[in-house]
C-alpha positions as CSV (number, residue, x, y, z in Angstrom):
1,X,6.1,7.4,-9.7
2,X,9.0,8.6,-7.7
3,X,10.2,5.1,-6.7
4,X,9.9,4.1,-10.3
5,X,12.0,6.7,-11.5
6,X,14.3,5.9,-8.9
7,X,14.7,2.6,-9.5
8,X,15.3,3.2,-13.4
9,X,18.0,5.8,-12.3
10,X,19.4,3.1,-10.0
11,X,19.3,0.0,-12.8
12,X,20.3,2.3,-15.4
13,X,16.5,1.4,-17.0
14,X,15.2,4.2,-19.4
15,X,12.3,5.8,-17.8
16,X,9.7,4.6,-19.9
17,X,6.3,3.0,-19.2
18,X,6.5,-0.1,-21.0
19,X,4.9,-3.7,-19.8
20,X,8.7,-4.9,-19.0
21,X,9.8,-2.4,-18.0
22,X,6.7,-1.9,-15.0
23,X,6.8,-6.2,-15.0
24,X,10.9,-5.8,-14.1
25,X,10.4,-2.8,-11.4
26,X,7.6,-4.7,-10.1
27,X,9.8,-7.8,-9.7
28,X,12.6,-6.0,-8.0
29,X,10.1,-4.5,-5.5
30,X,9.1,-7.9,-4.2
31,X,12.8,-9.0,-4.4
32,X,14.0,-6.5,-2.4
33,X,10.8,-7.7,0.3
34,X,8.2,-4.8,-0.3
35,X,4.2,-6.7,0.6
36,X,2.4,-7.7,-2.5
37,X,0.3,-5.4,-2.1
38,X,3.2,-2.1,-1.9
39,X,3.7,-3.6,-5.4
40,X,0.3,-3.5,-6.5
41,X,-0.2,0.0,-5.1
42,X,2.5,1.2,-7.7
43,X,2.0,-0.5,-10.3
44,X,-1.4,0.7,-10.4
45,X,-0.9,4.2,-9.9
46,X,1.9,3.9,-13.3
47,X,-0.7,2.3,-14.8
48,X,-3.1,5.1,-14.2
49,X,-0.6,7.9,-15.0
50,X,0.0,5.8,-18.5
51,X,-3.9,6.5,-18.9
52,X,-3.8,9.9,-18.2
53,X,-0.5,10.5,-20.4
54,X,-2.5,8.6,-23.3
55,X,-5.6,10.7,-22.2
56,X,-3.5,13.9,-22.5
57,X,-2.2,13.2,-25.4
58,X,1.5,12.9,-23.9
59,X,2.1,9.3,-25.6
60,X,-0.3,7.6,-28.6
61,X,-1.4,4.9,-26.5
62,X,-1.8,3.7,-22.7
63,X,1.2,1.7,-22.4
64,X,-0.1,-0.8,-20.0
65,X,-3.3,-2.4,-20.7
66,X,-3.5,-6.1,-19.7
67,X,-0.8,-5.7,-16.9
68,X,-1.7,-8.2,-14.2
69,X,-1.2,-6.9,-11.2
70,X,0.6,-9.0,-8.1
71,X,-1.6,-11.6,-6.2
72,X,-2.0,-10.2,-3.3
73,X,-2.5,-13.0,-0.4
74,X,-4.7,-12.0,2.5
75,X,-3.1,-12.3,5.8
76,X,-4.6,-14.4,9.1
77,X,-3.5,-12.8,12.3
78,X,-4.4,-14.2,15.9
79,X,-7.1,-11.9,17.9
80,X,-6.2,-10.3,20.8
81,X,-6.5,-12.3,24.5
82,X,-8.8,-10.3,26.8
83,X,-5.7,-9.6,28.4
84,X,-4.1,-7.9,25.7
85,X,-7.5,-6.0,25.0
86,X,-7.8,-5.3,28.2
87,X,-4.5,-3.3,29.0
88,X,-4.6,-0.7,26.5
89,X,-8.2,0.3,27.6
90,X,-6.7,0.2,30.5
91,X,-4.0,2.5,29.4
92,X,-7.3,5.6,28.7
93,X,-8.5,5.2,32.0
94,X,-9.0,8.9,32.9
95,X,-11.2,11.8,33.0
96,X,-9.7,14.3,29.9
97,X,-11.7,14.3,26.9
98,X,-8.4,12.6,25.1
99,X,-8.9,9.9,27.7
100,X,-12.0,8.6,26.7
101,X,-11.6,9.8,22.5
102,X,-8.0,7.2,23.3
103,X,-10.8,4.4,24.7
104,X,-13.4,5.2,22.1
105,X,-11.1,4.4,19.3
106,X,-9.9,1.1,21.0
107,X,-13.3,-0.1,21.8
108,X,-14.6,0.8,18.0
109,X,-11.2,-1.4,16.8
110,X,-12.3,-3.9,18.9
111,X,-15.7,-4.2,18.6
112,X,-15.4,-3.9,14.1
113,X,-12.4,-5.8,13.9
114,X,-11.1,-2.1,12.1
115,X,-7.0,-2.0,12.1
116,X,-4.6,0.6,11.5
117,X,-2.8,0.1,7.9
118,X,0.4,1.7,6.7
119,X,0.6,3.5,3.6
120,X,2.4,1.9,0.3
121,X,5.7,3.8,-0.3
């Protein structure tokens, strides 16, 4: 919600939640290079604070039914070469409880194919 508002304040947009005015914020998101799926993140959570405005009885009506949401395309990395694999176990070698919690975690991300994600915002 914050970025929204700050975006209207920047483009000199009324802070409403209306369908062009999400679709246009939405738009200069990807524009300005934020993932698909950074977009999608915020549109959804205005289209969830339209609900609960509706549901509070803040506005009539939720705003934003029927917004489509980015596609979001699912990106193919390379898996790591036993070398690289290799070197950060490496890296926990040790006796410390850290030390093998640090190796535990590598070898669960390894073994799952689990990855760290950043946040949207």
């Amino acid at each position: 919600m914050q970025t929204f508002l700050r975006w209207c304040e920047q483009t000199w947009t009324k802070p409403e939640l209306t369908k062009q005015s999400v679709h246009q914020f939405i738009v200069s998101l990807l524009d300005d290079g934020a993932e698909a799926a950074t977009a999608r993140a915020c549109q959804g959570a205005l289209k969830r604070f339209s609900v609960w405005l509706a549901a509070e009885g803040e506005i009539d009506h939720d705003q934003l039914p029927g917004v489509k949401p980015p596609k979001v395309d699912v990106k193919v990395s390379d898996p790591l070469t036993d070398d690289e694999l290799r070197a950060p176990i490496k890296a926990c070698q040790g006796k410390m409880m850290r030390d093998r919690r640090g190796e535990a975690i590598i070898r669960l991300m390894a073994e799952t194919g689990m990855r760290a994600v950043k946040s949207p915002g």
